[in-house]
N, C-alpha and C positions, 0 to 999 in steps of 0.2 A: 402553296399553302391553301388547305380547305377556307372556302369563303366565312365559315362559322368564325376559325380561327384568326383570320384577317379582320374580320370585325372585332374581336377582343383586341386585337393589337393597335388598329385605329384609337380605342375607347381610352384604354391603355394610359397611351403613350399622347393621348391630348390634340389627337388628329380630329376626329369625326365624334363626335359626342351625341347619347341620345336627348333630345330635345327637350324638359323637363322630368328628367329623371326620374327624382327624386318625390314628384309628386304621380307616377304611373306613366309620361311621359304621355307622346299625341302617335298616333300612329302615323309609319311612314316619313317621321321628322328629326331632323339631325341638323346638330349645331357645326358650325365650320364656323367658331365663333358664332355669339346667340342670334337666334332667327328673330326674326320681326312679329311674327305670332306667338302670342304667347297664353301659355295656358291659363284657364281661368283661376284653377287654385295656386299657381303660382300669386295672381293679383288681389286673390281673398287673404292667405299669406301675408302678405304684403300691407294690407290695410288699404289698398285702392279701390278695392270694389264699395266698401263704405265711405270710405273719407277720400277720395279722390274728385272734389267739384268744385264750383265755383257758386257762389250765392247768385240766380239769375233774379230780376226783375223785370215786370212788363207791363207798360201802359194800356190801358183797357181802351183807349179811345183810339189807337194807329198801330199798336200789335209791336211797337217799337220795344226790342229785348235790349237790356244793357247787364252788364257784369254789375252788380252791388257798389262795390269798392270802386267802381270806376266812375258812379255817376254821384258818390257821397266820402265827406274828408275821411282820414284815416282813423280821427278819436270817436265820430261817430259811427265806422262802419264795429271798432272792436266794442264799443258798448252794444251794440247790433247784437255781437257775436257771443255777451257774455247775459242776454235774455233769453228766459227759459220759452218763453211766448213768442216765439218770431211771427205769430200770425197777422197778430193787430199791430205789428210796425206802420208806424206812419210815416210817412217821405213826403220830406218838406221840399224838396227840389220838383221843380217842374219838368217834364218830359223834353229834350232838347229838339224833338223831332214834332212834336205839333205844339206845345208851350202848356199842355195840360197839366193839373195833379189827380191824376185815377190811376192807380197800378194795383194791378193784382199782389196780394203777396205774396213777398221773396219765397221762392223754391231753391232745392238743392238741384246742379245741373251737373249730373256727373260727366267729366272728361275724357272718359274712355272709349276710343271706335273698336265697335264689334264686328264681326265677319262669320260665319260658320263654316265650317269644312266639310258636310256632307251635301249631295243634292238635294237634298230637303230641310228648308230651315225647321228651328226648332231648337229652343235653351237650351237643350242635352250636346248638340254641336255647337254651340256659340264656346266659339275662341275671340282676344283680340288681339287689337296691333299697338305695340309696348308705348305705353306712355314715356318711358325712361331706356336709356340703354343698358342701365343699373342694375334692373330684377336679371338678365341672362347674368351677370358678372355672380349674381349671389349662390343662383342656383346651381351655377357650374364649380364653385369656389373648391367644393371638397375637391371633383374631376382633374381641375387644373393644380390643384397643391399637391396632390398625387403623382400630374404626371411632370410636373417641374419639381419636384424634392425640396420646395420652399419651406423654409420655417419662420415666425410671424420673428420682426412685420418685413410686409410686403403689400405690394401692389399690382389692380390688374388692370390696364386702361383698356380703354374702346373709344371708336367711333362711329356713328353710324346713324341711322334715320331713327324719328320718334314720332308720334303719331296724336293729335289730344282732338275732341272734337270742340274745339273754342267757343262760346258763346257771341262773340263780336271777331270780326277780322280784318284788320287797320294799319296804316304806316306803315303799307308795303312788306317788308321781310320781315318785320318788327315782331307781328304776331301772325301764323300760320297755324294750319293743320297738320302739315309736316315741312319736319324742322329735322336738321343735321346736329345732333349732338355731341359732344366729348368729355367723357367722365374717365376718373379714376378713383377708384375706393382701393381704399389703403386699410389693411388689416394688422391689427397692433392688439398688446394685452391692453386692459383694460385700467391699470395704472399709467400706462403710458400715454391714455387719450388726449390728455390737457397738451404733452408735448410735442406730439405730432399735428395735433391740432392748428398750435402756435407755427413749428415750421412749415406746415401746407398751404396755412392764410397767405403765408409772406411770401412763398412761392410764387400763388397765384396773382398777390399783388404786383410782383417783380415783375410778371409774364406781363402782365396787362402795360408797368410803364416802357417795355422793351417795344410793344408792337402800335403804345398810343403817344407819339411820339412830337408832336406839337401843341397841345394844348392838354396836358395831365392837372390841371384845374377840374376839367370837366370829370374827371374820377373820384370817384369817394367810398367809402365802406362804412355799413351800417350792419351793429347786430341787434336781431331781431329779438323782439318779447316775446316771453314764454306762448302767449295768445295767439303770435304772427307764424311761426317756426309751424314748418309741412308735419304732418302727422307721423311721418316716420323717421322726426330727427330731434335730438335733446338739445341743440345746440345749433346755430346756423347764424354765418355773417353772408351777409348779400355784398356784391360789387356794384356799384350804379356809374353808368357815365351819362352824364348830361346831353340826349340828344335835342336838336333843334324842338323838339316838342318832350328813356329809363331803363336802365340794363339792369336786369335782376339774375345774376351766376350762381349763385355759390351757396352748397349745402350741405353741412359737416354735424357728423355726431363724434362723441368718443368709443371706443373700440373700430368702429368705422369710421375713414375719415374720408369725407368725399367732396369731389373738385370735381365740378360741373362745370363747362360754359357752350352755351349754344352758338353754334357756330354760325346762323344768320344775324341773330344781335352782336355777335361781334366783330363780324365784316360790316356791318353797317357803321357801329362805331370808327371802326379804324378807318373805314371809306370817308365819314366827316369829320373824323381827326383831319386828315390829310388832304384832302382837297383844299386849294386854292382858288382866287384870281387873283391875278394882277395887271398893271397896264405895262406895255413895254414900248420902248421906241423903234420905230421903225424908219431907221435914218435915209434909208434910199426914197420913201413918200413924203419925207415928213409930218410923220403923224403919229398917234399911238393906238397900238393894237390891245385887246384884251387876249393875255394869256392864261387860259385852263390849267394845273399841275395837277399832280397827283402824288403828295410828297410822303410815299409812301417808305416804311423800313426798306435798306436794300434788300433783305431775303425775301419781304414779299411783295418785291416789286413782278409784275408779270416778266419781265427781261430785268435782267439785272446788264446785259450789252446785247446793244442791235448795231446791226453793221449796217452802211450805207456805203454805195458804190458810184463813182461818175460825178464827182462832186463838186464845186470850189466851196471851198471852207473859208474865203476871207472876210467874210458877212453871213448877218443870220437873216437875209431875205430872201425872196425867188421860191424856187425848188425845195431847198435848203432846210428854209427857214421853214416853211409849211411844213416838210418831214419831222425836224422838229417838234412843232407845237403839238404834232401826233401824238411824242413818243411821249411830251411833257406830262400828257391829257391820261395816258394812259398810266404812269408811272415807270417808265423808264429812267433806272438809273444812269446808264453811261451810253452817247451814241457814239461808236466807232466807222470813220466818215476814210475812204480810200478816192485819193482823188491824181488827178494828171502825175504831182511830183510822186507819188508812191510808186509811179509805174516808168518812168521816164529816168534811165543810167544814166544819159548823159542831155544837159541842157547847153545850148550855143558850144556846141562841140567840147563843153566842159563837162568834167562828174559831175553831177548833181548829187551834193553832201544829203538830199532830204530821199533819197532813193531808198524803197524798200520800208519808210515808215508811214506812219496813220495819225491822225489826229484824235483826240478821244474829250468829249466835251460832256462835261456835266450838268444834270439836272437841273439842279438847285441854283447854281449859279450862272446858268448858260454861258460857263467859259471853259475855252479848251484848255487842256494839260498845258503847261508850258514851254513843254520839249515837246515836238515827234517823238513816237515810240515807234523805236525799230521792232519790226513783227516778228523777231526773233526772241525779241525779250517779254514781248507782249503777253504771253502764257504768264511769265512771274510778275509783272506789272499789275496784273490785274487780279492773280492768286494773294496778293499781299495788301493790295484794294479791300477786294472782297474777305480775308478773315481777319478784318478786326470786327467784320457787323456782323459774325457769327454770335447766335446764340447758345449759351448752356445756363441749363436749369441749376448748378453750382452756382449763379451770378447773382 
């Protein structure tokens, strides 16, 4: 097949797409799913080139920058927001990094990292790196309805990196410059937004209590005032979990309905959902140990079974017990422990009845199965374990 022809058949059929199309595309650029550059009139489009910032603030006496909203409550930052005059704001809070009140006034601090694509910079090449995973989803929509034969509604997910330049960057994975995203926009008529609406929130809620799994107090949902809500949504509930010091997911309009969640804020949540300590006894010293868990969902436990070889399993000390408190630390659902009787036919020149089985000990309770499990049954013992903590999005 001529190479002309092969590129229509790529484009086609939803393989190799040209990279904003729609708006004159970038030379040289093709989607295999959306690229990470994205074009500028894509982001004018969009409304990001204007309204994509953060209110910054900056002390005149230590150069110390802070986000607005993060150094003033929330009824005072929206009365901020609904003054025509932002110049002669005054801030009543003192700078937390030398205790003064001088700050320059609040500017707009746009969020978007630029890069250019030719050897010489210069606005005319300035492209950036996508704020959202969202803009590829929009601009490829017609491409991919085309080469899937969808008809609404439907939906297109992704994952994948996003790029904001932050004005502060703190709490670890909490707030980054780049961040791992997961969205899905969901494409419906325009009578049916209220109802799709309704089943994507619940979704989203469902997901979150399946994977935060000891302490679902620390979750809650908040919908936003017309004032709060991003500039390119009619509508938006947030998901918040209560960390040790605020998880903000979720952004939905009607005809669009979109389900965000960052996927560093949400390992972090699930990582102090589930961590433990506890203290355990340790009957061979007598004394007590401090144990680490990691009482994670079984699917996204790193090992859902680790095997261990060369064992005695009749105490949780020694060897053992240290392999163990690894596996607890790590989130280890089940260790699967082969030891002398697994391997020994016969004992005092009699059968040994435990020949051929393993011991299999749990997380959460550091107690083994009750039975040996013969290793011949061991495949459906543990297939029938493992799917009841199966999830589906029907639940």
């Amino acid at each position: 097949m001529p190479k002309k022809d092969l590129s229509v058949y790529f484009k086609e059929h939803g393989f190799i797409i040209p990279n904003a199309e729609i708006y004159g595309g970038l030379a040289k650029s093709w989607d295999l799913g959306p690229q990470i550059i994205t074009h500028p009139q894509v982001l004018e489009a969009s409304g990001h080139l204007k309204n994509f910032h953060d209110w910054l603030i900056e002390c005149r006496v230590c150069q110390k920058r802070y986000r607005l909203d993060n150094l003033i409550d929330t009824n005072e930052f929206l009365n901020f927001l609904e003054k025509e005059d932002k110049n002669n704001y005054q801030m009543k809070n003192n700078c937390s990094h030398c205790g003064k009140n001088d700050f320059h006034p609040p500017r707009q601090f746009n969020l978007l990292l630029s890069t250019n694509l030719e050897i010489t910079d210069g606005k005319e090449n300035m492209v950036y790196l996508r704020p959202e995973t969202c803009q590829g989803i929009f601009v490829n929509f017609s491409a991919i309805q085309r080469s899937t034969r969808r008809q609404l509604p439907f939906g297109i997910g992704q994952i994948g990196k996003s790029f904001r330049n932050e004005i502060t960057l703190h709490r670890g994975i909490f707030r980054t410059r780049e961040f791992e995203q997961m969205e899905l926009e969901f494409f419906c008529r325009g009578e049916e937004g209220e109802k799709w609406w309704s089943y994507w929130t619940e979704k989203a809620w469902n997901f979150l209590k399946k994977i935060i799994i000891n302490d679902q107090e620390k979750i809650k949902t908040l919908n936003l005032k017309n004032e709060e809500i991003p500039h390119y949504a009619k509508k938006t509930q947030d998901l918040y979990f209560q960390y040790h010091f605020e998880l903000s997911i979720n952004g939905v309009i009607p005809e669009v309905i979109e389900v965000s969640f960052g996927v560093e804020r949400l390992m972090l949540a699930i990582l102090e959902d589930s961590y433990q300590e506890e203290e355990v006894e340790n009957s061979r010293h007598s004394r007590l140990e401090k144990r680490q868990i990691l009482k994670l969902p079984p699917l996204l436990a790193p090992y859902f079974l680790l095997k261990f070889g060369s064992f005695s399993v009749a105490y949780e000390e020694g060897d053992i017990g240290k392999s163990y408190r690894r596996q607890d630390a790590i989130g280890t659902y089940y260790c699967l422990t082969i030891d002398a009787l697994t391997v020994e036919e016969f004992s005092a020149d009699k059968p040994n009845p435990n020949y051929n089985t393993v011991t299999l000990r749990h997380r959460d309770t550091m107690k083994q199965e009750e039975k040996r499990i013969n290793i011949n049954e061991l495949g459906n013992h543990l297939n029938s374990r493992y799917q009841k903590f199966q999830f589906s999005m029907n639940q």
